[in-house]
FIMIRO-303191 format. One line per 8 residues: number of its first residue (from 1); their letters; for each residue x, y, z of C-alpha. Coordinates in nm, 3 decimals. Example, Ala and Ser with C-alpha at 12.3 -4.5 7.8 and 13.67 -1.06 7.14 Angstrom:
2
1	as	1.230,-0.450,0.780 | 1.367,-0.106,0.714
# end
This chain:
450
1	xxxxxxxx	13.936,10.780,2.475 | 13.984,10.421,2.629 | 13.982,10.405,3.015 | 14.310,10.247,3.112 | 14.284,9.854,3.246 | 14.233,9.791,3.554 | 14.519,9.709,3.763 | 14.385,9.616,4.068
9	xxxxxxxx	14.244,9.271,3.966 | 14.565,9.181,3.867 | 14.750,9.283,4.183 | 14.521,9.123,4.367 | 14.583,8.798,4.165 | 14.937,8.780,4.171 | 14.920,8.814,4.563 | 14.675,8.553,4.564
17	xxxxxxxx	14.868,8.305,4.375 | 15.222,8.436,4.540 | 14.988,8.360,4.896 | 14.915,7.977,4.746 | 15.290,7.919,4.616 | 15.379,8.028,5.051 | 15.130,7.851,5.162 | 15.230,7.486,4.928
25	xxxxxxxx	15.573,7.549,4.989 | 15.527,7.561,5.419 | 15.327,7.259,5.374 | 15.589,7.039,5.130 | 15.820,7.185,5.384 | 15.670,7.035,5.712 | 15.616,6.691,5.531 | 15.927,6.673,5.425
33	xxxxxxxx	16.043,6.775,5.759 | 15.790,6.515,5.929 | 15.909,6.213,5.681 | 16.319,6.313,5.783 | 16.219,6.270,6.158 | 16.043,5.917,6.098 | 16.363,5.812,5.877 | 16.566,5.918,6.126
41	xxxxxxxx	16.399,5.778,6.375 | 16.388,5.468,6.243 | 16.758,5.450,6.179 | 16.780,5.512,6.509 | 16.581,5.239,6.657 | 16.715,4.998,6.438 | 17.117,5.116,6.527 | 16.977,5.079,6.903
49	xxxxxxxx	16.842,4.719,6.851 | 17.150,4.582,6.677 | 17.382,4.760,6.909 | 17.185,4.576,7.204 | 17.179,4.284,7.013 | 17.492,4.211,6.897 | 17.696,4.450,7.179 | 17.521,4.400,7.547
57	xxxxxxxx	17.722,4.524,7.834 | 17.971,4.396,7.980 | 17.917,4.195,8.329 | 18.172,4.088,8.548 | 18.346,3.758,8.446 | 18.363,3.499,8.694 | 18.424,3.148,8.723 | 18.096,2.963,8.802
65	xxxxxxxx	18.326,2.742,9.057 | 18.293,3.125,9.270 | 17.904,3.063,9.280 | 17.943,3.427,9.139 | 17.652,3.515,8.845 | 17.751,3.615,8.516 | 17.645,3.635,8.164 | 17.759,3.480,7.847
73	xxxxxxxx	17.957,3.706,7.560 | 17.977,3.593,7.235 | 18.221,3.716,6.959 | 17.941,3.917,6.814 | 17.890,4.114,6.464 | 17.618,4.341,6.385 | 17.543,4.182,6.051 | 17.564,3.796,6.039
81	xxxxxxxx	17.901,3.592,5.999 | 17.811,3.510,5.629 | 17.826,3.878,5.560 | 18.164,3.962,5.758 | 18.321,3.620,5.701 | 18.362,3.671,5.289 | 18.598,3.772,5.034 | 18.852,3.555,4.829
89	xxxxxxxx	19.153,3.567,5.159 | 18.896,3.483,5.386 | 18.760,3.204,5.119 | 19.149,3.072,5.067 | 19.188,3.057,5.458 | 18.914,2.813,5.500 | 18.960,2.561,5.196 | 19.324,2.580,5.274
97	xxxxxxxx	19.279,2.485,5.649 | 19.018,2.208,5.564 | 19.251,2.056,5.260 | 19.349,1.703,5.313 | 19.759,1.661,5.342 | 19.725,1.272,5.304 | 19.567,1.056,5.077 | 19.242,0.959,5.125
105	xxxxxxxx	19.244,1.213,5.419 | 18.918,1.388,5.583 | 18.839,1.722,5.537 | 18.700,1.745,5.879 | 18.487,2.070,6.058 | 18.557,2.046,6.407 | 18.329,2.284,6.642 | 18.418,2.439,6.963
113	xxxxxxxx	18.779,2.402,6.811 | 18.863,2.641,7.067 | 18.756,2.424,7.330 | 18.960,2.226,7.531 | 18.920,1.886,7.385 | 18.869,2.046,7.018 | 19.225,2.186,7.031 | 19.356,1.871,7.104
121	xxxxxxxx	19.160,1.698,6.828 | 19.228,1.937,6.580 | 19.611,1.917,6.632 | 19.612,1.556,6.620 | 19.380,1.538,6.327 | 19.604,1.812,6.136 | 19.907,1.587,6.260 | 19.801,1.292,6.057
129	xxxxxxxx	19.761,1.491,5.756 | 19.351,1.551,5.776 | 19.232,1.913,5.706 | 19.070,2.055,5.943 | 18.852,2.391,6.005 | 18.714,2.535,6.327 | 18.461,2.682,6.423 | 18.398,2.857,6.777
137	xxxxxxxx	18.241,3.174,6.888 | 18.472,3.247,7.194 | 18.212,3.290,7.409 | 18.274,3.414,7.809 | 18.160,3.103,8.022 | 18.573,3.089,8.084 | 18.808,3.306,8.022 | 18.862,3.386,7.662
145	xxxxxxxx	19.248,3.423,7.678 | 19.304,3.089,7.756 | 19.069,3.026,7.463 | 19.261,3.275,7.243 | 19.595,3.084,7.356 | 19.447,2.785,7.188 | 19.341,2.917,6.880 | 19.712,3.131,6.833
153	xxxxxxxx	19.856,2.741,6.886 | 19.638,2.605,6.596 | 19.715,2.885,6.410 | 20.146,2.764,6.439 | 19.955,2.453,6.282 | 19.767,2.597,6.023 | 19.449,2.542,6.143 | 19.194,2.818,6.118
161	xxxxxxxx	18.933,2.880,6.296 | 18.614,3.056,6.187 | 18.454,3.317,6.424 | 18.054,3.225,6.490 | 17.791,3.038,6.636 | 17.644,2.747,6.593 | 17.307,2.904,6.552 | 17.387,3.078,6.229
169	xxxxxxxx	17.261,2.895,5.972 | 17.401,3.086,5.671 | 17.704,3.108,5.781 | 17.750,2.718,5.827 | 17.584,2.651,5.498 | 17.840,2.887,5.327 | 18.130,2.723,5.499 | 17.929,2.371,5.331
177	xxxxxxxx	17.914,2.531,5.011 | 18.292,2.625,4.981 | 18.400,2.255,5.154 | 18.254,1.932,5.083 | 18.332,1.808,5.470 | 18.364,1.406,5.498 | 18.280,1.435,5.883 | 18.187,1.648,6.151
185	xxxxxxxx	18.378,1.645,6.485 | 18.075,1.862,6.674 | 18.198,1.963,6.984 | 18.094,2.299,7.056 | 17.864,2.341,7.354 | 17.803,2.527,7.674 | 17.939,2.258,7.920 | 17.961,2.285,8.297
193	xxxxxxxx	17.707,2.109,8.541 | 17.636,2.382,8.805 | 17.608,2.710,8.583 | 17.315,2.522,8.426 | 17.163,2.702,8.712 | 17.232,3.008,8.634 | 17.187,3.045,8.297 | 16.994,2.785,8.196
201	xxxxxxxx	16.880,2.947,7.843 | 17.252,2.917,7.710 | 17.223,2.549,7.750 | 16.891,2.528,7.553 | 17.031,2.794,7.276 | 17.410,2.561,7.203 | 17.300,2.205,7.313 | 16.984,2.176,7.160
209	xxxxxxxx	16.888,2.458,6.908 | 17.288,2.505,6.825 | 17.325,2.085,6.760 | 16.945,2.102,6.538 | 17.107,2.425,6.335 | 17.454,2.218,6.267 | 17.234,1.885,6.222 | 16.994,2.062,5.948
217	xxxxxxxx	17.279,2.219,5.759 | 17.457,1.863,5.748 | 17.114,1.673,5.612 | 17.131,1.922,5.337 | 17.502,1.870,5.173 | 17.584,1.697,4.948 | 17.778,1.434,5.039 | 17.628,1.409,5.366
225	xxxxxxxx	17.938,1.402,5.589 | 17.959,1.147,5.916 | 17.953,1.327,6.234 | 18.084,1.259,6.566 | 17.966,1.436,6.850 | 18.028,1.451,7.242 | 17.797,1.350,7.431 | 17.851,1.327,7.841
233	xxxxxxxx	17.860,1.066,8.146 | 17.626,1.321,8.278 | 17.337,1.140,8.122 | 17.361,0.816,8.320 | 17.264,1.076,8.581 | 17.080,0.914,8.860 | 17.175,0.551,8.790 | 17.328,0.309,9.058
241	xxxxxxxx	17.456,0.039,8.837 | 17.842,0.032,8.840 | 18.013,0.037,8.610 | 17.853,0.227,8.362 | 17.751,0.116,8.019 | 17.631,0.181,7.730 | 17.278,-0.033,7.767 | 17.198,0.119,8.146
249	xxxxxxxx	16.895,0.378,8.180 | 16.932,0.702,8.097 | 16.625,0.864,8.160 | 16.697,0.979,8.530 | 16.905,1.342,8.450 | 17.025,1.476,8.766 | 17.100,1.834,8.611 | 16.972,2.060,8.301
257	xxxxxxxx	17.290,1.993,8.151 | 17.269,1.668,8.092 | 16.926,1.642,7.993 | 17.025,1.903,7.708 | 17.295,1.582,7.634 | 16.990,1.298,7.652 | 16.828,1.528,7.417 | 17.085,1.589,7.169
265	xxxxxxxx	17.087,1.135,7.129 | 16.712,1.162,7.134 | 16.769,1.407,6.852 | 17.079,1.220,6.675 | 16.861,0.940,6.643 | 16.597,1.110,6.470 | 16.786,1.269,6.215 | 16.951,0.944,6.146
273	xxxxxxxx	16.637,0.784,6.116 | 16.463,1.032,5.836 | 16.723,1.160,5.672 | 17.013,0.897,5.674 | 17.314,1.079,5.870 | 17.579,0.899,6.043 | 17.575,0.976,6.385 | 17.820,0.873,6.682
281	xxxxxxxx	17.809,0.981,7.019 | 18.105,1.005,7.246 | 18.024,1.007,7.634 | 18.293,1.226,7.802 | 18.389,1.128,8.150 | 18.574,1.372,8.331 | 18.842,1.496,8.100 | 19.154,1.656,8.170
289	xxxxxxxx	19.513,1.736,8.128 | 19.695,2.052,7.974 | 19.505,2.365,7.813 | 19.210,2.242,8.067 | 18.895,2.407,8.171 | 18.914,2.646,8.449 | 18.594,2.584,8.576 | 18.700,2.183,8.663
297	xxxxxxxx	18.776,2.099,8.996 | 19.166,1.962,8.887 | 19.189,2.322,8.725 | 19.103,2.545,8.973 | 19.211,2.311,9.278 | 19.567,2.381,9.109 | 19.493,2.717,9.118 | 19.422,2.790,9.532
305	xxxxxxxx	19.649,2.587,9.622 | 19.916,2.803,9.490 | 19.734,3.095,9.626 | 19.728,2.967,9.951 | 19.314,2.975,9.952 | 19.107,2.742,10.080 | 18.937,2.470,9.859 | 18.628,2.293,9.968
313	xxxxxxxx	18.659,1.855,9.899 | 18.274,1.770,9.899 | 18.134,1.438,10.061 | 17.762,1.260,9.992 | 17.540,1.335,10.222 | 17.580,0.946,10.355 | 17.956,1.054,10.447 | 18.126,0.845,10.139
321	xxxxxxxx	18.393,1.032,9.969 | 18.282,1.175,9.581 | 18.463,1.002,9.302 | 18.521,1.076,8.920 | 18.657,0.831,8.621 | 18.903,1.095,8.529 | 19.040,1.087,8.185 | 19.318,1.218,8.045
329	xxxxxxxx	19.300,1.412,7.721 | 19.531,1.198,7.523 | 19.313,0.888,7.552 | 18.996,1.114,7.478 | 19.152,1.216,7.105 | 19.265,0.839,7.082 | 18.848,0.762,7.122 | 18.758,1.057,6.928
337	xxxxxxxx	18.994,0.968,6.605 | 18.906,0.626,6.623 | 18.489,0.687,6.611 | 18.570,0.910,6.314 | 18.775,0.635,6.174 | 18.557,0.384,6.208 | 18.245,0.670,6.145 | 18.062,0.515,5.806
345	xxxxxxxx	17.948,0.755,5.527 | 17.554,0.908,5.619 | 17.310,0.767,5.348 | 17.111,1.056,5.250 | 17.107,1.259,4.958 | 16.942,1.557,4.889 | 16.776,1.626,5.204 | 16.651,1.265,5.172
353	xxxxxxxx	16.750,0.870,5.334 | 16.866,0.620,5.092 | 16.926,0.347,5.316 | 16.980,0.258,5.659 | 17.259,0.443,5.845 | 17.488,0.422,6.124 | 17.389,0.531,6.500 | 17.637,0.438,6.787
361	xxxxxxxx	17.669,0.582,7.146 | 17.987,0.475,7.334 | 18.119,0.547,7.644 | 18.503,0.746,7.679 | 18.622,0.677,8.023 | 18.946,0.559,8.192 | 18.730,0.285,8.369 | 18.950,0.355,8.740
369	xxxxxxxx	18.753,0.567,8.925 | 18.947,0.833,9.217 | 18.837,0.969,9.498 | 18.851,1.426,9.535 | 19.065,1.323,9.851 | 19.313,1.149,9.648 | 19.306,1.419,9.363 | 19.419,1.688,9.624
377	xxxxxxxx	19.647,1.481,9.783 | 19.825,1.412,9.383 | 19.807,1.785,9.363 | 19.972,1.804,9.691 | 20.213,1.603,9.616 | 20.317,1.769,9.291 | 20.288,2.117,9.371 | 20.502,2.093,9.693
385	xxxxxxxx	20.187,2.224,9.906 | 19.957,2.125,10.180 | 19.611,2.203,10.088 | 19.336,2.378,10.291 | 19.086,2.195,10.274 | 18.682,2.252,10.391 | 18.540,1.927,10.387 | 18.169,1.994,10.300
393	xxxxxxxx	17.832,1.861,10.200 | 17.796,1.804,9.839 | 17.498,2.089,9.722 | 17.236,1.972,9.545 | 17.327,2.172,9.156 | 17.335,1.860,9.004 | 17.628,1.692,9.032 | 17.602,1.298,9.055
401	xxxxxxxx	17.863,1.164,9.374 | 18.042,0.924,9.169 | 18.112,0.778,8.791 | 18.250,0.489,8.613 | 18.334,0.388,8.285 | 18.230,0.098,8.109 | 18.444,0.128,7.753 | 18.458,-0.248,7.657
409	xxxxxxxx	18.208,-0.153,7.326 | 18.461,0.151,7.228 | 18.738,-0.090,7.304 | 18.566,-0.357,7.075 | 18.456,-0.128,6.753 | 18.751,0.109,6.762 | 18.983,-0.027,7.014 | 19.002,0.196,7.251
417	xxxxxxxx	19.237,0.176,7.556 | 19.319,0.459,7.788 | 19.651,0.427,7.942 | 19.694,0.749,8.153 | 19.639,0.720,8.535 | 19.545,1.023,8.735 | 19.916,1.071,8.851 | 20.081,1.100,8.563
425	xxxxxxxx	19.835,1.302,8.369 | 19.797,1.525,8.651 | 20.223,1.552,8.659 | 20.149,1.628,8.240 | 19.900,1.945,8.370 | 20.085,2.099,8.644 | 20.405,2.069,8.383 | 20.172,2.295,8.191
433	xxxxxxxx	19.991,2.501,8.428 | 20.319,2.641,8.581 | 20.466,2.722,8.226 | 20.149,2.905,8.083 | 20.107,3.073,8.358 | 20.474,3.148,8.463 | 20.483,3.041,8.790 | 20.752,2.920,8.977
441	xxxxxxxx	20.700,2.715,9.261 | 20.882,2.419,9.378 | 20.657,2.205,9.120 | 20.792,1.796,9.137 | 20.867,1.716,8.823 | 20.808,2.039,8.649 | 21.101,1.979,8.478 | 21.080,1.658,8.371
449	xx	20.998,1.570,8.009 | 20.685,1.416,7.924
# end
């Protein structure tokens, strides 16, 4: 009789191989477990990056006239403005904007359209029957209502403005790839003498690396477009000669800001010199008039005096009054249109010079320089108020005591003539001030049409 099989060995076996399927199973369990935590973990670090990135928080917002620190904001996305800025509306919006109403028009791309003087371009550009787009990124240095304002009047206009920075690169070459632009009106940049103190980085990041960015992108299309671009009166800096021109020194900055403005003609005329693009700088002086800068002295003088606060009138430290070649904002977009008029096409192709190109510098002044004192006592005047004034010391942040246009080159090339004195174009500002911000004082001539 056969013994029966042993059962044991078998037992055994199963338990052994039901003990290795446990054992393989705990083990693809704690990798898998393992490789979900480094995912996730990884996710996370890289949500926490672009969330710092793109979405830092929030100082408080202050005029750099207060002295106060504060921090620039940007209109900020967490992927770049190529990526958001797309689809066929958003495609329409832009070649529609930058479409030429007139023959022979420009199809212009005004940065910092915004801004105070590129608002005032761009309508008078769009007026004539050019196309224009804009580009701004909104940023904090002033407050972005009044920069909101602006763009919601463009937009009455049809002018739109794209939302980014200078510094991105793909963005700008898609908006080159969807419009062949005939010029450039660059006038995006962090402005403001004093702040440059503060945060000197953000003049480094739009003067310089923004300017290179735009600069690179524009030696790559095809055409080449002609750009104009403002410069400052800042750069004549520490020069005596009087007035200013276009042949005296500038090598003697008396603040970071304006050496960020040498450098961008140091760097105008090397890109006009190897790769063949038309370049024109403007040299601001002292403009203003309505949808101003708050962080001018005309702006926020207005301001305290209606307040009833206290506004400090600086003097040199030789006791001599500071003066400024203030300029009204109408004559600025006469100088502007007529450097883009006169702007001749870049040379280029390709990346590449063909031939020699244009390079001009000219100075945009109103060639009568005022005293503060007589600026407050216009204000004064206009606003029915007697100032407070601190007579003070002028610090040492880098602003220059006095300025003064020479503009016989602009007037000779492009014929440029300002005709706004300080009276009336302040009388055109306070006419605005008081309406935008509803205030009713006993404003002379608030009513008056201008």
């Amino acid at each position: 009789m056969a013994s029966p099989p042993d059962m044991s060995k078998n037992v055994k076996l199963e338990r052994y191989n039901s003990y290795i399927r446990r054992v393989n199973s705990t083990k693809l369990l704690a990798a898998s477990s393992k490789l979900l935590f480094r995912v996730t973990l990884l996710v996370a670090l890289i949500l926490i990056f672009f969330f710092t990135f793109n979405y830092p928080p929030l100082a408080e917002n202050s005029t750099p006239a207060s002295g106060a620190h504060h921090s620039i904001h940007t209109t900020s996305h967490l992927l770049s403005s190529a990526f958001y800025g797309s689809g066929a509306a958003w495609e329409k919006e832009v070649r529609r904007s930058s479409t030429p109403r007139r023959p022979n028009g420009f199809s212009i791309l005004v940065t910092g359209a915004g801004g105070f003087v590129g608002t005032h371009c761009s309508l008078a550009l769009k007026k004539r029957g050019d196309g224009v787009l804009g580009l701004d990124n909104f940023n904090s240095y002033y407050d972005p209502s009044l920069k909101r304002a602006r763009q919601k009047l463009l937009k009455q206009h049809e002018i739109f403005i794209v939302e980014g920075d200078l510094n991105d690169g793909e963005l700008l070459a898609k908006l080159f790839d969807i419009v062949p632009f005939t010029h450039i009106l660059h006038l995006a940049a962090q402005a403001g003498v004093r702040y440059a103190m503060e945060n000197p980085q953000s003049y480094i990041h739009s003067n310089i690396a923004g300017f290179v960015n735009l600069l690179e992108v524009a030696k790559n299309a095809d055409p080449q477009p002609a750009i104009v671009w403002a410069s400052s009166s800042s750069v004549y800096g520490l020069n005596t000669e009087n007035p200013f021109s276009e042949s005296h020194r500038t090598d003697q900055p008396a603040s970071l800001y304006a050496a960020t403005k040498k450098a961008g003609e140091e760097i105008a005329h090397t890109y006009n010199h190897i790769y063949g693009l038309s370049l024109t700088g403007l040299r601001f002086f002292t403009v203003y008039g309505p949808w101003g800068r708050p962080d001018m002295a005309y702006f926020f003088f207005t301001k305290d005096i209606l307040q009833g606060k206290a506004i400090n009138v600086y003097q040199t430290h030789d006791d001599k009054e500071v003066a400024r070649d203030f300029t009204f904002i109408d004559d600025v977009v006469k100088g502007c249109l007529g450097a883009l008029d006169t702007a001749e096409k870049s040379t280029g192709k390709g990346g590449k010079k063909r031939g020699p190109a244009q390079l001009r510098i000219y100075n945009l002044g109103n060639t009568a320089p005022v005293t503060v004192g007589k600026l407050v006592s216009i204000l004064e005047s206009l606003l029915s108020v007697k100032a407070k004034k601190h007579v003070i010391k002028m610090p040492r942040n880098g602003d220059v005591p006095f300025t003064h246009a020479n503009v016989s080159l602009a007037y000779k090339d492009f014929g440029y003539k300002p005709t706004t004195d300080l009276s009336t174009g302040l009388r055109k500002f306070v006419k605005w001030y008081v309406s935008y911000y509803g205030i009713q004082p006993k404003v002379k001539g608030s009513n008056d049409s201008v």
